[in-house]
C-alpha positions in Angstrom: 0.0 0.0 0.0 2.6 2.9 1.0 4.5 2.0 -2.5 1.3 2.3 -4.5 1.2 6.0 -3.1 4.8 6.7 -3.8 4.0 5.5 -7.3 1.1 7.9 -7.5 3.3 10.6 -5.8 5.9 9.9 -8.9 3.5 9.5 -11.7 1.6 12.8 -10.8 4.9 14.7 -10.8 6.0 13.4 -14.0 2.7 14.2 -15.6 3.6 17.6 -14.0 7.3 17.9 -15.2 5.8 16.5 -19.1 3.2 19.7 -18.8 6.7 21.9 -18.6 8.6 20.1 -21.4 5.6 20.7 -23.8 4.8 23.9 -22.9 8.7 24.4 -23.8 8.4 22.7 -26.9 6.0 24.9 -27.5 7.4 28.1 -27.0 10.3 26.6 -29.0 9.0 24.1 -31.2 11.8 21.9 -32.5 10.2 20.5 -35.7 7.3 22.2 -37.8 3.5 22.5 -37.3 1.8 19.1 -38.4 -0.4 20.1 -42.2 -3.6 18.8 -43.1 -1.5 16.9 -45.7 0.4 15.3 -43.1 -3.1 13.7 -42.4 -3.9 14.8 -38.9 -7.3 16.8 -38.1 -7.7 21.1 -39.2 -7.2 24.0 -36.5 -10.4 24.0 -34.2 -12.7 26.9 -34.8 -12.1 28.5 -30.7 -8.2 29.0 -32.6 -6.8 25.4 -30.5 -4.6 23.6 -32.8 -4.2 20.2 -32.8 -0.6 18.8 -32.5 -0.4 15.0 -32.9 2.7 13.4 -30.7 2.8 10.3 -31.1 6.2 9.6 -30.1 5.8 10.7 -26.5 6.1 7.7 -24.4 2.2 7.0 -22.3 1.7 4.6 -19.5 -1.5 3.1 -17.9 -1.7 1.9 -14.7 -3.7 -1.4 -14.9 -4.3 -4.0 -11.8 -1.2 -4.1 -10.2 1.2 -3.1 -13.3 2.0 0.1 -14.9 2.0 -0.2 -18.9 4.5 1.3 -20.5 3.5 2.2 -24.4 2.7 4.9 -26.7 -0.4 6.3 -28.8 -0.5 6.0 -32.0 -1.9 8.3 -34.5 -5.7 6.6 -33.8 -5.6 6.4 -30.0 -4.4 3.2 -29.7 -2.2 1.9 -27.2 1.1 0.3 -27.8 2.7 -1.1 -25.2 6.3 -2.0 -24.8 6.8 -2.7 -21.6 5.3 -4.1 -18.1 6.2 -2.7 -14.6 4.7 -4.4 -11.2 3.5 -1.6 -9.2 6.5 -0.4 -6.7 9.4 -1.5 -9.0 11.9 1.5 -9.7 11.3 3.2 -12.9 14.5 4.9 -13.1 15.6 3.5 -16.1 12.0 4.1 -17.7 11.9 6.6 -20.8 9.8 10.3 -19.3 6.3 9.1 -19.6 2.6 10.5 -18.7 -0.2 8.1 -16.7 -2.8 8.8 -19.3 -5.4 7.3 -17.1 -4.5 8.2 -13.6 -4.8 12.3 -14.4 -8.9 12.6 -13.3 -10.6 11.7 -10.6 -12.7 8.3 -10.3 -15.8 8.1 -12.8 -14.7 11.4 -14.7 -16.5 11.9 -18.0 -14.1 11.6 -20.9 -14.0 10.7 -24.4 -11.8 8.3 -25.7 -10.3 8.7 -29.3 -11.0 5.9 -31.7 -9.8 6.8 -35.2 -11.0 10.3 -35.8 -14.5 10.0 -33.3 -14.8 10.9 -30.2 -16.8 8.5 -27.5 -18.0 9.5 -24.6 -17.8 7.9 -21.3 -16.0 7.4 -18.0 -12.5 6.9 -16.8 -12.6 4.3 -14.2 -8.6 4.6 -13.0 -8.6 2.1 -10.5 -8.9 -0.6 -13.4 -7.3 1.6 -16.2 -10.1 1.3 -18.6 -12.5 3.8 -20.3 -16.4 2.4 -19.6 -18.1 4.2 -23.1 -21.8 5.5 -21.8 -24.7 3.6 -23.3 -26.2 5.7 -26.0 -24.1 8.4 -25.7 -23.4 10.7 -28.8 -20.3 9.7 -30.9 -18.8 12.7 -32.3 -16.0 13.6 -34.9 -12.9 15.1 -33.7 -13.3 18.1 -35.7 -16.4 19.0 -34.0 -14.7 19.0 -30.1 -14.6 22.1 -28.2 -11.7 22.6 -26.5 -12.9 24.8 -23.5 -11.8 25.5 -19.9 -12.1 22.9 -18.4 -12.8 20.8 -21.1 -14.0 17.7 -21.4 -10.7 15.7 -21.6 -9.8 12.8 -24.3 -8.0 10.3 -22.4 -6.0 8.6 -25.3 -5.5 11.7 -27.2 -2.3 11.3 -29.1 -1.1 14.8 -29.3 -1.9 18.0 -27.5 -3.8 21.3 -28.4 -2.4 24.8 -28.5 -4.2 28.2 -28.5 
């Protein structure tokens, strides 16, 4: 039990410490603006931009492991690796706990090649329950708004 919350404690403060390195990479972008061409979604119409990353490393906590992957450009995960909970992950690659950012039963979409699902994120399993009936949307048509409804497996970031 006291490892799980030093795991938490270190999870949470990379997902912090990832927020900084983007928002540097963003001030200073290293490599240019993804085009239509390039195949990822327009600008949204409240002027966020859509930035797909898909070589940032992701990880899900699951049970008692932490997956170790990365998104690809549909919202899939790939793992690569398998951690039991409490193992040192100094050697891990910099990494963000895509599921462990939002509080118990949060509603979320999940990304499925260019639609948006609605549903819950239900952390303390690491899976995404999709409501019954809700309304599937395309990406194009999300509002990014403050505070917006998240997309758990996005595989990018938006920027105003």
């Amino acid at each position: 039990m006291g490892s799980y919350r030093v795991m938490s404690g270190v999870a949470r403060f990379l997902f912090i410490l990832s927020l900084f390195v983007v928002s540097a990479q963003l001030v200073c972008p290293i490599a240019p603006c993804p085009r239509l061409e390039d195949g990822y979604p327009p600008p949204l119409a409240d002027d966020f931009v859509y930035i797909a990353q898909t070589d940032r490393w992701a990880a899900i906590n699951q049970d008692d492991c932490m997956l170790l992957g990365k998104l690809d450009k549909n919202g899939g995960f790939q793992q690569k690796n398998c951690y039991p909970r409490g193992v040192s992950l100094s050697a891990a690659p910099l990494f963000v706990v895509i599921n462990e950012q939002y509080p118990d039963n949060y509603d979320a979409y999940e990304f499925r090649s260019g639609v948006l699902v609605p549903g819950k994120i239900l952390p303390e399993c690491g899976s995404f329950l999709p409501e019954i009936d809700g309304k599937i949307i395309e990406f194009q048509e999300y509002k990014h708004s403050k505070p917006p409804r998240p997309i758990w497996n996005l595989p990018g970031i938006f920027k105003k």
